[in-house]
C-alpha positions as CSV (number, residue, x, y, z in Angstrom):
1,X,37.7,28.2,73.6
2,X,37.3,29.0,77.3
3,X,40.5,29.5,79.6
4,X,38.9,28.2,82.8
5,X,40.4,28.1,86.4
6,X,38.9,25.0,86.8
7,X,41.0,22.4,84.8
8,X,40.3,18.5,83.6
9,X,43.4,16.6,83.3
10,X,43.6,14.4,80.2
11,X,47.2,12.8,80.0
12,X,49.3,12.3,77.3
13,X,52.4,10.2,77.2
14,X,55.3,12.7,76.3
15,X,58.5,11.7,77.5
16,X,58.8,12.2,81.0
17,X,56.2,14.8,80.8
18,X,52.8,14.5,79.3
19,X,51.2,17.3,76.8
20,X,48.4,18.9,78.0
21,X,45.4,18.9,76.3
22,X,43.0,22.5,76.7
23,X,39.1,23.3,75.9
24,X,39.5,27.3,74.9
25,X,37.7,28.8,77.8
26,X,38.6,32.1,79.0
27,X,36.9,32.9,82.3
28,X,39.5,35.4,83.8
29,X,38.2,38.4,82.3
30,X,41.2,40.0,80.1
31,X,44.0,39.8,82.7
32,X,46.5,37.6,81.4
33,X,48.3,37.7,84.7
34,X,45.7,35.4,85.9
35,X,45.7,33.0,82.9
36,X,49.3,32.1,83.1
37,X,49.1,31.5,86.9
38,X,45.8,29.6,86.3
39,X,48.0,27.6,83.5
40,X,51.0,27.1,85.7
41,X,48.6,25.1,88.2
42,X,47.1,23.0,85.7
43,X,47.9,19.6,85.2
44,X,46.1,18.9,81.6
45,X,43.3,20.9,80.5
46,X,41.2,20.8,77.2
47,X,41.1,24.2,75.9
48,X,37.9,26.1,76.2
49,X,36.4,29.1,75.6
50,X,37.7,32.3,77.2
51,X,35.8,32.7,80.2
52,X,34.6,36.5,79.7
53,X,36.1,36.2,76.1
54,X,31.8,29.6,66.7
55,X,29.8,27.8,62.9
56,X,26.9,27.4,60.3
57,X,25.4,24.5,58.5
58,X,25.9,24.0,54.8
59,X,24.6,20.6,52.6
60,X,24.8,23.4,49.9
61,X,21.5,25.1,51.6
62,X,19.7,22.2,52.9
63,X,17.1,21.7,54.5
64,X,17.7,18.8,57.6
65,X,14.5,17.1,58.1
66,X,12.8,20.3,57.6
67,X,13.9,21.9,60.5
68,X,17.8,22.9,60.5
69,X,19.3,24.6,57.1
70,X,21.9,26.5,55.7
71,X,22.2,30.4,55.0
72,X,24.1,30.8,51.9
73,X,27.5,33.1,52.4
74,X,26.9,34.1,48.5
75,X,23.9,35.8,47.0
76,X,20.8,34.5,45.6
77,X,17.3,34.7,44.0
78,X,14.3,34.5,46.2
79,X,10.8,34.7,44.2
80,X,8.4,36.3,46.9
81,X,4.9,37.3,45.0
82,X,6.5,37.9,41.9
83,X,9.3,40.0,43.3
84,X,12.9,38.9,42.5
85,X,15.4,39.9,46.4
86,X,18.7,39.6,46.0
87,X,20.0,38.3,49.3
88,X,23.1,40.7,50.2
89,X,26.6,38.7,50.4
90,X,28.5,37.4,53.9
91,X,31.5,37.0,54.6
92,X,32.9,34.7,57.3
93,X,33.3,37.2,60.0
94,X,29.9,38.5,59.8
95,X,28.3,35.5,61.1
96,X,30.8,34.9,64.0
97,X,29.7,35.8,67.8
98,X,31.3,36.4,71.2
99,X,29.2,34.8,73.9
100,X,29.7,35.2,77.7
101,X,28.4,33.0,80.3
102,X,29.0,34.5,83.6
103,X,32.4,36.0,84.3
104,X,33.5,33.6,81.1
105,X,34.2,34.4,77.1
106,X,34.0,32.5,74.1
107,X,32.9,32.0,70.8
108,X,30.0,31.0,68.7
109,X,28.8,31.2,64.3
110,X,25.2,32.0,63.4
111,X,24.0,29.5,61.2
112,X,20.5,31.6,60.5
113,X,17.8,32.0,61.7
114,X,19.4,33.6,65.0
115,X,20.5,29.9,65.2
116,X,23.9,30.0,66.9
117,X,26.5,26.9,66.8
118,X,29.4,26.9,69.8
119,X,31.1,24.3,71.6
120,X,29.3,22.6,75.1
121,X,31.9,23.6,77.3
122,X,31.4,27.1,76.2
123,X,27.7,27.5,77.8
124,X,28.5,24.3,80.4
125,X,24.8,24.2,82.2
126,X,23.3,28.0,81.4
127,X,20.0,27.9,80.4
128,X,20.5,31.5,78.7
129,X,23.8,33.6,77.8
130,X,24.8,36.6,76.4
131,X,25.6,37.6,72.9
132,X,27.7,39.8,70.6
133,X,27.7,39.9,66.9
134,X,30.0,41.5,64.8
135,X,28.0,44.3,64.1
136,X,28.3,44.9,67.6
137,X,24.7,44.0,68.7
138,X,24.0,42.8,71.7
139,X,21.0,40.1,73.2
140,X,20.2,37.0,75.1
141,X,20.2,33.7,73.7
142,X,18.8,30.7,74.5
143,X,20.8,27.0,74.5
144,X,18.4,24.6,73.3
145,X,20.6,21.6,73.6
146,X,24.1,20.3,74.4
147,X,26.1,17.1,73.4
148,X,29.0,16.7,75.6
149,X,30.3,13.6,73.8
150,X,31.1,15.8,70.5
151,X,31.6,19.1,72.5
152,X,28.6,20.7,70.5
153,X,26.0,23.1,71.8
154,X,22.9,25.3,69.7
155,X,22.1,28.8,70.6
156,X,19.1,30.5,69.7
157,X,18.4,34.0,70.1
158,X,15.3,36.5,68.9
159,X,18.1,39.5,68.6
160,X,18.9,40.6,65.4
161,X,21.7,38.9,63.7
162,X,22.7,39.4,60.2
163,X,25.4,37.9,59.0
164,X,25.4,34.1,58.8
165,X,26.9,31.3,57.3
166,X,26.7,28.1,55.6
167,X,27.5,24.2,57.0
168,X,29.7,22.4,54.7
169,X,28.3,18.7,55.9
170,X,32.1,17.0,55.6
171,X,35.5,16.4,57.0
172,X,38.4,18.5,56.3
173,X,40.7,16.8,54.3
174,X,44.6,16.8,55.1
175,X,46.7,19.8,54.1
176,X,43.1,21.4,53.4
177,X,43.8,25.6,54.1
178,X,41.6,26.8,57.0
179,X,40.3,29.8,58.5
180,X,38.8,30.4,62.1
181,X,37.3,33.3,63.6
182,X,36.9,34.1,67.3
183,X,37.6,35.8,70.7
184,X,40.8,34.6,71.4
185,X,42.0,36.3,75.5
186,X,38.8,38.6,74.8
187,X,39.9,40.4,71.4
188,X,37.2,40.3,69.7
189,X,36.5,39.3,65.9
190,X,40.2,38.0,65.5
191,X,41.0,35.2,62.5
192,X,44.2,32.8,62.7
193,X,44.8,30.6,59.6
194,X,46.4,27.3,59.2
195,X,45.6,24.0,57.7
196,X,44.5,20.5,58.4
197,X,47.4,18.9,60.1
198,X,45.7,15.8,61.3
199,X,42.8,13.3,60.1
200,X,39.7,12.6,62.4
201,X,40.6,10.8,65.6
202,X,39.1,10.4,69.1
203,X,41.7,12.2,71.7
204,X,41.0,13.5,74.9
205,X,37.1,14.8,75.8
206,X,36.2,14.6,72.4
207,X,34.7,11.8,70.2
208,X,35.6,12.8,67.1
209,X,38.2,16.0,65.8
210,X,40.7,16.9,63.5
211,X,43.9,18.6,64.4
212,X,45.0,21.9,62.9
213,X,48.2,23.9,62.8
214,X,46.2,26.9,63.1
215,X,46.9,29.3,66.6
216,X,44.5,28.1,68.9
217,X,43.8,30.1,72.1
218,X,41.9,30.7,74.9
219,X,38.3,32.8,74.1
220,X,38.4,30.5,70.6
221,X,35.9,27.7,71.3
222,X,33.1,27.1,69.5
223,X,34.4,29.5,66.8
224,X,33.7,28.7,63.2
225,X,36.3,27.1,61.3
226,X,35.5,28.2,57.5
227,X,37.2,26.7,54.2
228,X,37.9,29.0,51.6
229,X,35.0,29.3,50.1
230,X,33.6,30.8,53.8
231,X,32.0,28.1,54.7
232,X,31.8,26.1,58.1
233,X,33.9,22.8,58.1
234,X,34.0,23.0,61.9
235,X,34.3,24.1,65.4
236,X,36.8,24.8,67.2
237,X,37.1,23.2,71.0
238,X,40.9,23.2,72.3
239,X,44.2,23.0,71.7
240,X,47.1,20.5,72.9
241,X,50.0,22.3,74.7
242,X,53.4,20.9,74.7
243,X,55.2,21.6,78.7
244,X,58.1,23.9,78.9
245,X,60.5,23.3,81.9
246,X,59.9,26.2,84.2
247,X,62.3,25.2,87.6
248,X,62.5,23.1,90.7
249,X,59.8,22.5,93.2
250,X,60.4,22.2,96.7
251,X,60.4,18.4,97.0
252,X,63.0,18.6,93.9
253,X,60.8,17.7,91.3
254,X,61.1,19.6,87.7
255,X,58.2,21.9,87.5
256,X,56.5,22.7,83.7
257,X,54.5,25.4,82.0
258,X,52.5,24.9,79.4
259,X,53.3,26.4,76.5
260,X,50.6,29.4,74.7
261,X,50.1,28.0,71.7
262,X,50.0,24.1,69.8
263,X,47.7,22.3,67.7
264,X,44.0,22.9,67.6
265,X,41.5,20.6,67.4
266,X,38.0,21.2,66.1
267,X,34.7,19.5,65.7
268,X,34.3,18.5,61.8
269,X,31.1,19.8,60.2
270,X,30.1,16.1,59.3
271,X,29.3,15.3,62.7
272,X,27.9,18.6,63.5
273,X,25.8,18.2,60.9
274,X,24.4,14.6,61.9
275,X,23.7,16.3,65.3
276,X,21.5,19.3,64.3
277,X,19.7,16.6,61.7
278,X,19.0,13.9,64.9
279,X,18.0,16.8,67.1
280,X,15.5,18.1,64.6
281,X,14.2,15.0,63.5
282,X,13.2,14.4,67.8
């Protein structure tokens, strides 16, 4: 997700306050000084990434009209001229990525091929950002398409990227145990774990999500959100905040802060997987 100093306000009745919906998006550079001011200003704001601060495919290694497919997390057999390759073992945070877009941070899952998955907002209207892997290798990528209605972008970059892994082509089911990965306030490579708190809806930006108990903070969009077999049920692209009375302003009004953490929403592989399969089908 991207902190951003620039908020969208999506209301939510609460009471005599609304919650405030966030994309993850972190674009003040590590100084959390600066985030909670930016968050004290905002009316509601749909978490982004952090700006300065990810998910694969899986159909059980498919192929999506010949184009998109799924890296296997575990290993198997490839028969090259008579030569049997055992293709070495990922783990989740192998394939995740921190990907910055001007002074902003957020998060992104190699799918293979040095085909990257990350939330829209993340890369907003770049033609090209920049890219970290967990290895701690460093390149360019390109962003061959966005979809703003699902909050869904592809990344492709020539770099070398090792780790990657699979799309798991369905939705989450409730109470289903989840693990994301990302760059939550700029750390890099962090996981949070939680579960499914909440079936697929349409709320705020976004078309389709499911909610998640899971901590959910700036930096953190377009992480990969993995089951726990490792691989990707989803993205992650904000996080609602519940508002914390905070004092008077001058006119007498009650003032709010929103609070760090709340519910995470995230992009179900279902739909990201109908996206990559229309787009390479084009």
């Amino acid at each position: 997700m991207l902190a951003t100093n620039q908020f969208t306000n999506h209301h939510h009745s609460r009471g005599d306050q609304d919650e405030q919906i966030f994309p993850c998006i972190d674009r003040s550079r590590n100084r959390p000084g600066r985030i909670l001011r930016h968050l004290q200003t905002a009316g509601s704001v749909t978490m982004g990434y952090y700006r300065r601060a990810g998910v694969a495919v899986i159909a059980t290694a498919i192929v999506l009209f010949g184009g998109v497919y799924a890296m296997p997390s575990q290993p198997q057999q490839v028969t090259i001229t008579n030569t049997i390759i055992q293709a070495p073992p990922t783990t989740s945070e192998d394939s995740a990525i921190k990907i910055s877009v001007g002074d902003g941070l957020g998060s992104g899952v190699h799918i293979g091929g040095g085909d990257i998955l990350t939330a829209a907002h993340v890369v907003g209207d770049a033609k090209t950002v920049k890219i970290k892997t967990f290895a701690g290798i460093e390149s360019d990528a390109d962003v061959l398409w966005v979809n703003k209605d699902f909050d869904i972008a592809l990344i492709h970059t020539g770099g070398n990227v090792s780790g990657s892994s699979e799309l798991d082509c369905r939705e989450p089911r409730f109470g289903e145990q989840l693990q994301a990965i990302g760059n939550p306030l700029g750390i890099e490579f962090v996981a949070s774990f939680g579960r499914v708190a909440g079936s697929g809806r349409q709320t705020g930006p976004w078309k389709r999500v499911i909610v998640t108990d899971m901590t959910t903070v700036m930096g953190q969009s377009g992480g990969g959100v993995f089951a726990n077999d490792g691989r990707i049920v989803g993205i992650n692209v904000g996080v609602t905040l519940a508002p914390l009375k905070s004092g008077k302003a001058a006119d007498g009004s009650d003032t709010y802060t929103p609070t760090m953490t709340g519910f995470g929403f995230v992009v179900p592989a279902s739909f990201v997987c109908d996206l990559l399969a229309r787009r390479a089908a084009a």
